[in-house]
N, C-alpha and C positions, 0 to 999 in steps of 0.2 A: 163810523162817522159817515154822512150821509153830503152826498155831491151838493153843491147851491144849483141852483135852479138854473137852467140855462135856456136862452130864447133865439130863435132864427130871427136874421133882419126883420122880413114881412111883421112877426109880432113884433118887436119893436116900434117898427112902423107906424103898425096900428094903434098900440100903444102911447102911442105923441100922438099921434093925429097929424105924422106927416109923408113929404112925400119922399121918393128915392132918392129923387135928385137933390132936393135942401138936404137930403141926410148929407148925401157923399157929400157936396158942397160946404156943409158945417167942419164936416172931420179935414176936409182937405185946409180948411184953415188952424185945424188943430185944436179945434173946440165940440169936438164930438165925445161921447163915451167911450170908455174901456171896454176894446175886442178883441176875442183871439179870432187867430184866420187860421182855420184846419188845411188840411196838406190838400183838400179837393176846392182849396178855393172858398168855398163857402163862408160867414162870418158865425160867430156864437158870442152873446149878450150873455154876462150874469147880473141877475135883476137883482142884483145888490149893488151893482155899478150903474144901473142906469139909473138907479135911486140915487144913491149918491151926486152922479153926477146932474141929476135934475133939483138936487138940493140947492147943489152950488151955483144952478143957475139963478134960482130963487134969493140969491145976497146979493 
């Protein structure tokens, strides 16, 4: 069985077309995507979650 695909913030990012700061500012409201945060800090996206979650913004 094969991992989903996982993406660093920056693609993300890039992927919206946004910036750092509306990210953190989205999540800090609680309306960001599903991330795990690795033991060195860093964040990791599954692009099944940001689909999802770009779904839902799309209702």
């Amino acid at each position: 069985m094969s991992r989903p695909k996982t993406l660093k913030l920056p693609e993300v990012l890039d992927q919206l077309d946004m910036s750092r700061t509306a990210f953190y500012r989205m999540c800090a409201k609680g309306k960001g995507p599903k991330f795990k945060k690795l033991p060195n800090g860093q964040l990791r996206f599954r692009q099944v979650d940001i689909d999802a979650w770009w779904e839902d913004l799309e209702e």
